[in-house]
N, C-alpha and C positions, 0 to 999 in steps of 0.2 A: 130089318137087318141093314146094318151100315153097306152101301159100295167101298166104303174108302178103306185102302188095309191098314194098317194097325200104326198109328205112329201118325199118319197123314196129315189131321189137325194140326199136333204139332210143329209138322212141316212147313202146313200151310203160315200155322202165327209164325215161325222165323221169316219164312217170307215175309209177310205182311211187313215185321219191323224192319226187314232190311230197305223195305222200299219206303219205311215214312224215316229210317235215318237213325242216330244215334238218341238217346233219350237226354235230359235236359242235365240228370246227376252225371250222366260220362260224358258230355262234353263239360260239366262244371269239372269233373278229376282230371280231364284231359288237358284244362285252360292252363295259361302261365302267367304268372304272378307280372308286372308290368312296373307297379312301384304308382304313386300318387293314386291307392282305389285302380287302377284299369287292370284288365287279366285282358288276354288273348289267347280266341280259343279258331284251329283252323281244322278245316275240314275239306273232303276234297270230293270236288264234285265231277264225275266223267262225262256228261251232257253237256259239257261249257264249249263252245266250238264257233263262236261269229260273236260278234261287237254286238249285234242287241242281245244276245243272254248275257254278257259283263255287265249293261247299262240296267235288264231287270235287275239282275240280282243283286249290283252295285246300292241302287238307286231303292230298291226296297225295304231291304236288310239297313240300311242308313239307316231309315223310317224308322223302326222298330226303338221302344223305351229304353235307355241308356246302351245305344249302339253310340259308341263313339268315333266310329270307323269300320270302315268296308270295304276289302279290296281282292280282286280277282287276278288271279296270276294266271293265264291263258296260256304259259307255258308247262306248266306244271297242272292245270286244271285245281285250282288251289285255290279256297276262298276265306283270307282270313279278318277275323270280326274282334275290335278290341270294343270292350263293354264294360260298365261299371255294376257294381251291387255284389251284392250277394250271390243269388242267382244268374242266372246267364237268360238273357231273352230265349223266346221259341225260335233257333235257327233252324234248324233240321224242316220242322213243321213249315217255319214259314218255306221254305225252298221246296217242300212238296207241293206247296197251295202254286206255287210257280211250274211245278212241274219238274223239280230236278231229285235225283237222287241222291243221297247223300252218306258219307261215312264219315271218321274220323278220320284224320289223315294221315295216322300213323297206321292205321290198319290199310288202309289204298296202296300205302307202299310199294308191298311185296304182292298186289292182284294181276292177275295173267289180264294181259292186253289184249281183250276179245275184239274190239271193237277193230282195230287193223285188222286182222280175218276176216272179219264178216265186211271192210270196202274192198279187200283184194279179192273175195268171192263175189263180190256188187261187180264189180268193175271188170272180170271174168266173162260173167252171166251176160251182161251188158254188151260187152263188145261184141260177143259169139251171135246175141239176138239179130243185133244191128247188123252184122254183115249181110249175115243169112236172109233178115226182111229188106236189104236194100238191095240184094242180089232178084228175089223175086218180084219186088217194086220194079224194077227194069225191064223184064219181062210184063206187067203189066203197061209200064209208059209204052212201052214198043207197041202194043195194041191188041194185047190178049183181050177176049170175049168171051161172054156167057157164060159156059160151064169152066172153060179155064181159067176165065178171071176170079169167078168166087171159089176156086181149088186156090189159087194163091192168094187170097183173100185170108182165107180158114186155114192156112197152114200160119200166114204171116199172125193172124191171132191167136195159136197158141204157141210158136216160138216165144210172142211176147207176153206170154201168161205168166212165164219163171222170170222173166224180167223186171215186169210189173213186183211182181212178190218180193222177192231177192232184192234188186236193186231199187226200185222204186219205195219200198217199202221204208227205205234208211229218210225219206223225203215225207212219206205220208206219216209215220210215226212223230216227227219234230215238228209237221205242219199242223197235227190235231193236239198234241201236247199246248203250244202257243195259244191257238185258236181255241183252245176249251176253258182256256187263262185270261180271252182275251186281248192277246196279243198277236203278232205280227212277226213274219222274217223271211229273207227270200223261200225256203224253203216252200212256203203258201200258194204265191203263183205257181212254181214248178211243179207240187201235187197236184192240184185244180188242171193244169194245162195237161197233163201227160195224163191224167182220171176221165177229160172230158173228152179227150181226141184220143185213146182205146176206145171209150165208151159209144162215140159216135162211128168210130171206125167199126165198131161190132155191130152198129144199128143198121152201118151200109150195108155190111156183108150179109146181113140178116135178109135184109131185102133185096141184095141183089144189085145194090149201087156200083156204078163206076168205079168211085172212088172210095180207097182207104188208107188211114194216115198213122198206120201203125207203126211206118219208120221213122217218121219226127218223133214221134214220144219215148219213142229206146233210145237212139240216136242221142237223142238230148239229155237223157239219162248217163249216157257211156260218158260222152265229154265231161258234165259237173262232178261224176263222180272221179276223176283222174285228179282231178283240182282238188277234191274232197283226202283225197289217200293222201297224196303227197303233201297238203295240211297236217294231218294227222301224224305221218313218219317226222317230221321239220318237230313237231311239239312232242317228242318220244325223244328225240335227241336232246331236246334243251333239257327233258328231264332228266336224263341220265348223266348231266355233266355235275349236279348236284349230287347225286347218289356215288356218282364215281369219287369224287371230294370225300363225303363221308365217308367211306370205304375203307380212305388211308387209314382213319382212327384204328388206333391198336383195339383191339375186347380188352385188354385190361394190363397189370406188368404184377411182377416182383417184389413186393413190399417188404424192407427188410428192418427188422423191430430192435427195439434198444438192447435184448439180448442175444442177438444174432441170429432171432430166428428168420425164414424165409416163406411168407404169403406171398399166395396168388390176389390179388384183387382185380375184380372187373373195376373198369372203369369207373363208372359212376361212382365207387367208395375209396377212389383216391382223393383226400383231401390235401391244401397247402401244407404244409411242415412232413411229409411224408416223405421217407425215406424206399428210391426206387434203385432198383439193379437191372441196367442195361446193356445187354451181350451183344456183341459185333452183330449184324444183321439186321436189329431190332428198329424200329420208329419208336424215337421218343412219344409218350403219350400226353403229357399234358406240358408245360410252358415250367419250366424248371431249371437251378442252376447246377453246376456240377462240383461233387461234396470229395470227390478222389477220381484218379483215373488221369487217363489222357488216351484222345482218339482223335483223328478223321471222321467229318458226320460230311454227309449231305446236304447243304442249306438250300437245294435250289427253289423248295418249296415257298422259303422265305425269300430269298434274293434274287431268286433267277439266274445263279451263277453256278456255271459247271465246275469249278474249281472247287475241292473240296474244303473243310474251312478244321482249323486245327484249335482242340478243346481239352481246355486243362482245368484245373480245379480254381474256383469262381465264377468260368465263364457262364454266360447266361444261355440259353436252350428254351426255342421257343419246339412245341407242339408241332410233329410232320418230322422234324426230322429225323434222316436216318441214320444212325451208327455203323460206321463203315471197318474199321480196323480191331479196336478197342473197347474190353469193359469200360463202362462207368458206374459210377455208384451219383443218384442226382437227388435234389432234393425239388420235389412240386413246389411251385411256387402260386398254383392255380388251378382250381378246378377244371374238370373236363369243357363243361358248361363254358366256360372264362378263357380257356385256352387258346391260340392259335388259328387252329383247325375247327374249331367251333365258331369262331370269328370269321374264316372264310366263305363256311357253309352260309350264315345271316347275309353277309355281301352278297353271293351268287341269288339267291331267295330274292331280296331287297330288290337288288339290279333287277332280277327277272319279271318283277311284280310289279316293277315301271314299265316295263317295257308292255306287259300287258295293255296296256293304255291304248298303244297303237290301234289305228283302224286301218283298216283297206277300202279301196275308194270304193270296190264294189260292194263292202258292208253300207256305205256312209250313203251308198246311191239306194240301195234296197228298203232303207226307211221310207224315203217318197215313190220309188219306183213299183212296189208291189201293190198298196192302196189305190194308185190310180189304174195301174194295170184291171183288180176287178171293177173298181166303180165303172171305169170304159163299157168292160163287155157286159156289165150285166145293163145299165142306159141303155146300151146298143139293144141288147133284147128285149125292154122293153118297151123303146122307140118300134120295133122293127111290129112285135105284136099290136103295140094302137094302130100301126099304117096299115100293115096288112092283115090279122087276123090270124094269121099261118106260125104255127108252133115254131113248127119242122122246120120252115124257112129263117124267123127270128133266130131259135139256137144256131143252125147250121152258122148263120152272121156272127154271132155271137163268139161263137168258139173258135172260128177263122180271124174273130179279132184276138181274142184268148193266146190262138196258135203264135198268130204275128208279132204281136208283142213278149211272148215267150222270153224271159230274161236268157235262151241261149249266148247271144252276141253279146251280152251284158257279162254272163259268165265267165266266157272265154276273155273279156277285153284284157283281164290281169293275169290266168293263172297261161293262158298260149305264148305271152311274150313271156313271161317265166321260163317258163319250158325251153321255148329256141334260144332266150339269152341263158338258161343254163349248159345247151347242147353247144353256145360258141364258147362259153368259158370252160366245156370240159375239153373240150378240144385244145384248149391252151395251157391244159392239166391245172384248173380250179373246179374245187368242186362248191356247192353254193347246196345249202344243207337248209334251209330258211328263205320261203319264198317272198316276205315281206323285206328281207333284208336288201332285195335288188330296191325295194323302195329308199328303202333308207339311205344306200348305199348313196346311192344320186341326188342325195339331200347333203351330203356334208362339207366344209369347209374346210376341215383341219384332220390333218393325221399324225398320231401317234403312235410311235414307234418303243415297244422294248427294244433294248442292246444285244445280249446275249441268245443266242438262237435265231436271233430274228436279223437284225441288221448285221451280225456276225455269224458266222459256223456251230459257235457256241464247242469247241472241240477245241482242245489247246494244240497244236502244233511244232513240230520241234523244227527251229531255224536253220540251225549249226550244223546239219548231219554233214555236210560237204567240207566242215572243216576239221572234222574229229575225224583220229587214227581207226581206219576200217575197223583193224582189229578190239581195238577197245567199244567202239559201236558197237560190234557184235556183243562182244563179250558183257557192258551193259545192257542191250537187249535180254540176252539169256536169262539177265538175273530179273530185269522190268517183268518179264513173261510169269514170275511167279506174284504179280500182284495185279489187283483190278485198278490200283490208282490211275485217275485220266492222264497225269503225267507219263507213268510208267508205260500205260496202250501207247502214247506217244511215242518213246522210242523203241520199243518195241514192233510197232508200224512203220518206222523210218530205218529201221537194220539189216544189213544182205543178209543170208545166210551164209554159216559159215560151218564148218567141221573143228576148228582150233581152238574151240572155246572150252575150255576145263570144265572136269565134274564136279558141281560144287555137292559137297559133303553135306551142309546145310543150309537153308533156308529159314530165316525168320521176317518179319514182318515187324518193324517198331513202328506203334500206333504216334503216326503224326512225324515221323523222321524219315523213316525210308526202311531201305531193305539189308540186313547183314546176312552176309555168307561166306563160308570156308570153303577154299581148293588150293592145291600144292602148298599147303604148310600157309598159307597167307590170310588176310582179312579183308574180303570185299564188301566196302561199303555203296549203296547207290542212295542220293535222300539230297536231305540240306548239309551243306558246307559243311556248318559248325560243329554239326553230329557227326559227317562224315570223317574229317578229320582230325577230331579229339577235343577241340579247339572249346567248346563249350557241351557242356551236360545237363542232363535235367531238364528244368522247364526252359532255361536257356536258349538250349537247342532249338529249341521251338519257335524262339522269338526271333534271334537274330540268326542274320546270313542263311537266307532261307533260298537262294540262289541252290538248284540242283547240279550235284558231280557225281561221279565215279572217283573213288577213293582206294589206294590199296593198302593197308598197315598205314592209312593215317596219310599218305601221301597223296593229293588231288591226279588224276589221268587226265581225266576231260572233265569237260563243264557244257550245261547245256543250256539252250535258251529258246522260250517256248511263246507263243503268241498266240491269239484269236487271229482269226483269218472273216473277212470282210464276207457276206453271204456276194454270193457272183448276180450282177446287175446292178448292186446297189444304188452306186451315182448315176446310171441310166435313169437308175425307178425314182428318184429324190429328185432329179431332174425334168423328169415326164409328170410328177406330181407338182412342183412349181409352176411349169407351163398347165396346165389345169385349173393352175389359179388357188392353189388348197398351201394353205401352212405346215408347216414339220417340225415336230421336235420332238427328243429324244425322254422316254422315261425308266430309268435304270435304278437299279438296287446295287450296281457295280460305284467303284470308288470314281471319284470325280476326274481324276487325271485320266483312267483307259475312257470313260464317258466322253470326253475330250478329244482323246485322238480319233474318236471315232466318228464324233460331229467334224471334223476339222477335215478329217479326208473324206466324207460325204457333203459337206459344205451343207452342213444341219446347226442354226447358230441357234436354236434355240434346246437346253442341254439339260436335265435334273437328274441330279445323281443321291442313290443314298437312299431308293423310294422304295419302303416297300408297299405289300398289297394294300393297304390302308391309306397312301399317301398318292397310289397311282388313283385310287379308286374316287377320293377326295379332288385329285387334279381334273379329273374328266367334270365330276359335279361342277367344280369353280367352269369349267368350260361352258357347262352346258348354262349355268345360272349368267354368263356372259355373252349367251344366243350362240353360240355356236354349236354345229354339229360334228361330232368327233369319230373316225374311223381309229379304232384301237387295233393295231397288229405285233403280234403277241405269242411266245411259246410254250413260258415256263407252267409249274403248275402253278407259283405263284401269280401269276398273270391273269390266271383264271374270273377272277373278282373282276377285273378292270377290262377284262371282255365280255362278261354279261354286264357289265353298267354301261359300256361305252354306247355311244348313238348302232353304231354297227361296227360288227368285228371281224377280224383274220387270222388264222395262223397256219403257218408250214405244217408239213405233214410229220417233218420231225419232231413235232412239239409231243408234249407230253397228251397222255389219253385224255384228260381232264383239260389242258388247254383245247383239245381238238373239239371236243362234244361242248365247250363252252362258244365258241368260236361260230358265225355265222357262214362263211367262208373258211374252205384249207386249198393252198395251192400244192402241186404235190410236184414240181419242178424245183430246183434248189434256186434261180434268178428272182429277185424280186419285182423283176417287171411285172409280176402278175398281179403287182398293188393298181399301178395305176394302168393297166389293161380291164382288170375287173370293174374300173369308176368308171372307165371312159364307156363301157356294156351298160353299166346300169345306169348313166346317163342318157344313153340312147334307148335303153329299153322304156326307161320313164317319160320321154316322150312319146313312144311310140302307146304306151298305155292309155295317154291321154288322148290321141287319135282313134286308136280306138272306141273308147268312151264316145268321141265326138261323133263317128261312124256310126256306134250303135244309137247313140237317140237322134242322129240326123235319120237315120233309117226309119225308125219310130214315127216320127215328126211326119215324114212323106206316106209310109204305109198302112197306119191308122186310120186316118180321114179315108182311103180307100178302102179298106175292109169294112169301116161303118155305114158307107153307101152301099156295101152288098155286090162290090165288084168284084170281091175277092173270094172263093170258097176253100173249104179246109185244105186242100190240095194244092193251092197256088199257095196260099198261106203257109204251108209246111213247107214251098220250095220256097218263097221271099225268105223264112225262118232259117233256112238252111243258107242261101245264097249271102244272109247278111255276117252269119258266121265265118261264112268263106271267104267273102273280103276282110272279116277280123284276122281272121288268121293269113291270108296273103299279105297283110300290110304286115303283120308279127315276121313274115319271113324274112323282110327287108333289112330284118337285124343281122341276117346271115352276108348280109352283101357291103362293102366296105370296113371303116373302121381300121384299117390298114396302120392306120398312123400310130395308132396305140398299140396295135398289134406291133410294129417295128421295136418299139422298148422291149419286147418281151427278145429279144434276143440280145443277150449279155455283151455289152461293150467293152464292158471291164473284168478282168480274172479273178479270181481270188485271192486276195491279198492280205498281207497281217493288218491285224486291225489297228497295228502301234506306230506311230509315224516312225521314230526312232530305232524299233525292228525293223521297219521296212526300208531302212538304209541301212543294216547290221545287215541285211541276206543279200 
């Protein structure tokens, strides 16, 4: 009679396939067509987490018959494979012989994030062991004996039982995976080390020894694993900035048929020649021009510019944006696939899949640093066995060389100054989301800047209010207050209150003109000129005299005039970025003259206007294909592309959700001193990285040769272990101390100003 109840087998084969992976026909249905023979088929692997699992999986997967490419996106956990033939090589298979798991990546998508749970319960576990075994280690050093020392002995080893499990376990799971492959990674020493010093710590307690070394090995566990979460949160963010992207895509629109009737269609089965219907509110869904209609849409996604953009029939309509006033009636000019918004999703991917590449020094140091770490102790024990004959004595050496050399101070050298150079930039309200990005950050030459949002307020501003009749200010407020146009908030935001202002009777909204309303027998218009006051009609209106008034029966009241206003610090931050020594210039989707006034009063001569997501994205590459390294700072969503490609990125906190999760850095103060406050951090902190490094294998270099002469035992070893840490991290605090100079730009020298030279002698 079976144990297993009913169904269990079952259970067991789904398990089984989910752990060897997707099968060879659903990664060939899943693959995309490429054009010259190549398909590309990606898959997403959640084990990918250090520079040698990219360089296995890169570097094997290559290997494989008509792989023509390999590439692991470490932000995304994303590994995608172009291949020729018919069939598709053995990916799945080969990445289990590696040891990874694997899906389709379309199904990964939407998988709950187990793996953040289980470091923030590591790192829990961890911390609570280590207090507790360093509070009773104290009480030992002080000079407890005999029956009290083995009570604290035997309590300190089973605090660190759930430790060992819990936290230790995220270390020995990745180090036997490698090792049973064949391969290597820090994780190796750090099981080995923290496996042999419980182990021996249990053998003292057992009999009774002085010494035990239970709080280096959790200890050392707490620290890696803080490093380990905050990895893991930094590549959860870079994923979501993609998923947020997609998101805008509409599910599908309106399809309207040669005899008037009205389909729903999802997406996917919108083709070019189709005719769609688009109701105030909506996102255009695919790249289309417009067939009837006139509206206000949203371009910012495309231009970066908060002013809204006026559409009549021919205008052209790319994919993202939004419909703001006005039906249309549009005709697709491009499938979904082909669209816009599908083009920005491939950049953010692309960019992110470069970036992958990146190593950290303390990946690039663990390829030599772990192989010699054991070859050391294990010579050591068996030097120690030919001289002396003495097991007990050999390992004891052994594992005190193990302890000493312990990649702890190696650990700490990158993710400790991370830390305090992120606790000084939040104190300066930046927030730093990407712990490699303090690398990069101190790598680059040149900054580019969007216009709108970013070097500007990105909010239009009304100049004139000081020179228009109270009463009519009010009285256009009242009527702006029935519309969301940014013009309208504008005076709207700039009007007292008042009790005088008439009831108007009605309220319309003319898509792409302005606003009409009736009170006391009259006609008030608020919008452009030519609509306001009779002067032109039709698509006219729309064209010329597009200067905003208040109108009564056709008669002008007021006129108003509106500006971007300069973000506050600007010529400080362009000014403290020069003295640094780093280039500037300006990259906008705005028209070439406001682009102009706004390099001209931040003294930015170098200027391109006209750019959109495709042309910013293309100007970073020429940068980078010219050795330079570029900081891209950045709001719109259109930005988004040109901030995951750029070397390293920024943007305000006002930026869109989609710039912000694309963005390496967000400052959350309106000055932009916090541009060149944050280089001058991560210029100091990248030196201080590099001390550190120097510290921990100068430490190495001195303490080694002493442990293998047997001067050292487990106990000195865990405190030399711990000591060299602590000078890691005391030199990391040095970060907190100066830096003034940079700091002084972060307080704004300059107000906020319109961004227009010529407005800014009009106020």
């Amino acid at each position: 009679m079976s144990c297993c109840a009913p169904g269990s087998e079952l259970a067991l084969d789904v398990d089984r396939q989910a752990q060897a992976g997707p099968s060879s026909e659903e990664v060939a249905l899943a693959s995309r067509v490429l054009g010259n023979g190549l398909r590309q088929s990606d898959l997403s692997v959640p084990g990918v987490h250090c520079g040698a699992c990219i360089q296995a999986i890169e570097s094997t997967l290559a290997a494989l018959p008509d792989v023509d490419y390999a590439r692991v996106n470490l932000s995304t956990k994303r590994v995608s494979v172009r291949w020729r033939g018919d069939a598709p090589p053995p990916l799945a298979a080969t990445l289990t012989r590696l040891g990874y798991v694997s899906h389709l990546y379309d199904e990964a998508a939407d998988r709950k994030d187990d793996t953040l749970s289980e470091l923030i319960r590591a790192v829990g576990v961890s911390g609570f062991a280590a207090a507790n075994i360093m509070l009773l280690s104290v009480s030992v050093w002080s000079g407890a004996e005999g029956a009290t020392r083995d009570l604290f002995h035997w309590v300190s080893a089973l605090i660190a039982i759930p430790a060992l499990v819990m936290a230790g376990g995220i270390y020995f799971r990745s180090a036997w995976s490698v090792l049973r492959h064949g391969r290597m990674n820090m994780d190796v020493p750090i099981a080995i080390g923290v496996s042999l010093a419980y182990a021996m710590s249990l053998f003292e307690t057992i009999n009774h020894g002085d010494h035990a070394y239970f709080d280096a090995s959790v200890t050392l566990l707490f620290f890696l694993l803080i490093g380990r979460t905050l990895d893991h949160v930094m590549r959860e963010k870079a994923r979501s900035a993609v998923r947020g992207l997609a998101a805008l895509t509409p599910r599908g629109a309106v399809v309207l048929g040669e005899d008037g009737s009205r389909d729903y269609r999802p997406l996917s089965e919108i083709e070019p020649g189709m005719r769609l219907l688009i109701a105030a509110g909506e996102r255009i869904p695919v790249d289309a021009r417009v067939v009837s209609g006139s509206s206000d849409l949203d371009g910012s996604l495309v231009t970066g510019e908060s002013d809204p953009l006026t559409a009549g029939p021919g205008a052209s309509l790319r994919g993202g944006m939004l419909n703001l006033t006005g039906p249309l009636t549009i005709e697709a000019t491009a499938a979904a696939k082909d669209s816009f918004l599908a083009e920005m999703v491939r950049l953010m991917e692309v960019a992110e899949g470069g970036r992958a590449k990146y190593r950290r020094i303390a990946d690039r140091a663990s390829a030599l640093y772990a192989p010699v770490v054991h070859l050391t102790a294990f010579l050591t024990f068996l030097g120690w066995m030919a001289v002396s004959g003495d097991w007990h004595r050999a390992i004891t050496i052994a594992i005190a060389v193990l302890i000493i050399t312990c990649p702890c101070a190696l650990g700490l050298a990158v993710p400790i100054v991370q830390v305090v150079a992120a606790r000084r930039l939040f104190e300066r309200g930046i927030m730093v989301k990407d712990g490699s990005a303090m690398e990069r950050l101190a790598e680059i030459d040149t900054v580019v800047f969007d216009k709108t949002g970013t070097l500007t307020a990105g909010r239009p501003l009304l100049l004139n209010a000081a020179d228009i009749d109270a009463g009519s200010l009010a009285l256009a407020a009242a009527l702006a207050a029935h519309s969301r146009h940014p013009l309208s908030q504008a005076i709207a935001g700039r009007a007292p209150a008042s009790r005088d202002v008439p009831a108007f009777d009605h309220v319309a909204e003319i898509a792409g003109l302005g606003l009409e309303a009736r009170a006391d027998g009259s006609t008030w218009r608020l919008g452009r000129s030519g609509w306001a006051t009779g002067a032109a009609t039709g698509s006219d209106a729309a064209s010329v005299n597009t200067d905003t008034v208040l109108a009564r029966d056709g008669k002008i009241i007021a006129r108003f005039a509106f500006a971007d206003t300069l973000r506050e610090g600007g010529a400080a931050a362009i000014s403290a970025l020069k003295a640094q020594g780093l280039e500037v210039e300006i990259l906008s989707g705005d028209r070439d003259a406001a682009v102009q006034d706004v390099g001209q009063a931040l003294d930015i001569e170098t200027q391109r206007a006209g750019m959109l997501p495709r042309d910013k994205t293309a100007r970073l590459a020429e940068l980078q294909a010219e050795g330079h390294k570029a900081l891209m700072v950045g709001d719109g969503l259109n930005d988004a592309p040109a901030l995951s490609a750029a070397h390293v990125s920024m943007a305000p906190a006002s930026a869109a959700d989609i710039g912000r999760n694309a963005a390496d850095f967000v400052f959350l103060r309106d000055s932009l001193a916090a541009v060149p406050f944050a280089v001058d951090i991560a210029r100091r902190a990248d030196r201080l990285v590099r001390q550190n490094f120097a510290l921990a294998i100068g430490y190495n270099i001195i303490a080694v040769p002493i442990a293998i002469l047997g001067h050292v035992t487990p106990l000195i070893a865990a405190i030399a272990m711990s000591l060299s840490s602590i000078i890691v991290i005391a030199n990391a605090m040095r970060l907190m101390i100066g830096g003034d100079r940079a700091a002084a730009a972060a307080v704004p020298s300059d107000r906020a100003a319109p961004a227009s030279a010529h407005l800014a002698a009009a106020e």
